[in-house]
TORGUNU-828764 format. One record per residue (C-alpha): residue number from 1; residue in one letter; x negated, y, z negated. Coordinates in nm, 4 decimals. Example, Ala and Ser with C-alpha at 12.3 -4.5 7.8 and 13.67 -1.06 7.14 Angstrom:
REM residues 2
ATOM,i,aa,u,v,w
ATOM,1,A,-1.2300,-0.4500,-0.7800;
ATOM,2,S,-1.3670,-0.1060,-0.7140;
//
This chain:
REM residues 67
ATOM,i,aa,u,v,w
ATOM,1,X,0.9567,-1.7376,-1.1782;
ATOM,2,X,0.8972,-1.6033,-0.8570;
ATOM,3,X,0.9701,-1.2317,-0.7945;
ATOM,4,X,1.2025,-1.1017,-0.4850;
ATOM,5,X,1.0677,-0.8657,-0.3140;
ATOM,6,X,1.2079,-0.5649,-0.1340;
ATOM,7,X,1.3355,-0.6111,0.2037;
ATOM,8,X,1.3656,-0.3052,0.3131;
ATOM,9,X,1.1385,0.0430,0.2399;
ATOM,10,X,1.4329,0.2259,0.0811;
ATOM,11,X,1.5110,0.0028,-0.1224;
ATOM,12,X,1.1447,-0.0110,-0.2544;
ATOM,13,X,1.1464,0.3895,-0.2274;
ATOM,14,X,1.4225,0.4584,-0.4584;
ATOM,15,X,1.3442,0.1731,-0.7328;
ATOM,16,X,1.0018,0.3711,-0.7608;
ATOM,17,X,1.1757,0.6827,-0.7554;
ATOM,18,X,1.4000,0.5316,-1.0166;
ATOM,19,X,1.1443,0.4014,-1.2486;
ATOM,20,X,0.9738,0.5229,-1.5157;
ATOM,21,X,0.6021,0.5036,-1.3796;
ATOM,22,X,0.4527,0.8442,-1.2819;
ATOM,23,X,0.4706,0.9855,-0.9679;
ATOM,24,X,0.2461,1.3052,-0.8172;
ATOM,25,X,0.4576,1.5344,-0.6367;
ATOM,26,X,0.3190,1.4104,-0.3116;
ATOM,27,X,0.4036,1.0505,-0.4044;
ATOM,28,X,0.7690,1.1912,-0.4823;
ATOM,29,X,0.8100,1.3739,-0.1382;
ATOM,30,X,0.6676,1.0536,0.0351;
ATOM,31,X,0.9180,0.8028,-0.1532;
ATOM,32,X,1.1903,1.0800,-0.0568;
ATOM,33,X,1.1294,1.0939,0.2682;
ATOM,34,X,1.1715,0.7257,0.3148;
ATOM,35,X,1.4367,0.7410,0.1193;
ATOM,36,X,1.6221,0.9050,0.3498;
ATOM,37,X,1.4471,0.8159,0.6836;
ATOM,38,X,1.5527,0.4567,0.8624;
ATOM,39,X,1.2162,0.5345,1.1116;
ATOM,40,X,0.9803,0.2311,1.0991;
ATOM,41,X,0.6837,0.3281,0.8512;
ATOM,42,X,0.3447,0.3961,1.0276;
ATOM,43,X,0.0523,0.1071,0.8829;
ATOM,44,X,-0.0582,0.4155,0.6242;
ATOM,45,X,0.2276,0.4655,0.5097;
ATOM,46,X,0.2924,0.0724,0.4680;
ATOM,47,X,-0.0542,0.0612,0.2749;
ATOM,48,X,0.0467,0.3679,0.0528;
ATOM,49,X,0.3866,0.2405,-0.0445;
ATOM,50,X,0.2176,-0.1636,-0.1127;
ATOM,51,X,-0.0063,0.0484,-0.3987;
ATOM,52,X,0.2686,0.2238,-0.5458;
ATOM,53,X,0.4547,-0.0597,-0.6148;
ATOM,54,X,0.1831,-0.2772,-0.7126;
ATOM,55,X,0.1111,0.0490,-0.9495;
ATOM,56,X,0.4494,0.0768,-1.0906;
ATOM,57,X,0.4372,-0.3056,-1.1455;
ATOM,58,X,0.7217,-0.3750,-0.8788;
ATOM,59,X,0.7687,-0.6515,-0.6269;
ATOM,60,X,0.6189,-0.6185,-0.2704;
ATOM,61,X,0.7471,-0.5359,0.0428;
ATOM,62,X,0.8833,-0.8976,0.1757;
ATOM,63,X,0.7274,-1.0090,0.4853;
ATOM,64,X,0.8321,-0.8052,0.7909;
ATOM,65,X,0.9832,-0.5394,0.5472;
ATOM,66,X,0.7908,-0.2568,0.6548;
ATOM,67,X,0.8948,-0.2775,1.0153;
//
């Protein structure tokens, strides 16, 4: 089975936010800023969001996504 993955990083934001893995506050304020922010994500930030969701067991960005 092949997994989707998210196209978009608010999507990706809130299903972590909505999860049950735990988050450190600055993980929280991160995924709720880009929550609520349509600004492209900087490479960091990319990175950082890639190893929460590989973390919290969730798909990946898909291709492009981060942009």
């Amino acid at each position: 089975m092949t997994e989707r993955s998210f196209s978009n990083h608010r999507a990706a934001a809130l299903a972590l936010l909505n999860g049950t893995s735990r988050l450190s506050r600055k993980a929280g304020q991160f995924l709720g800023q880009l929550a609520v922010d349509s600004t492209p994500m900087s490479e960091a930030q990319a990175d950082w969001l890639a190893k929460l969701l590989d973390r919290a067991g969730l798909p990946p960005m898909a291709e492009g996504g981060a942009k």
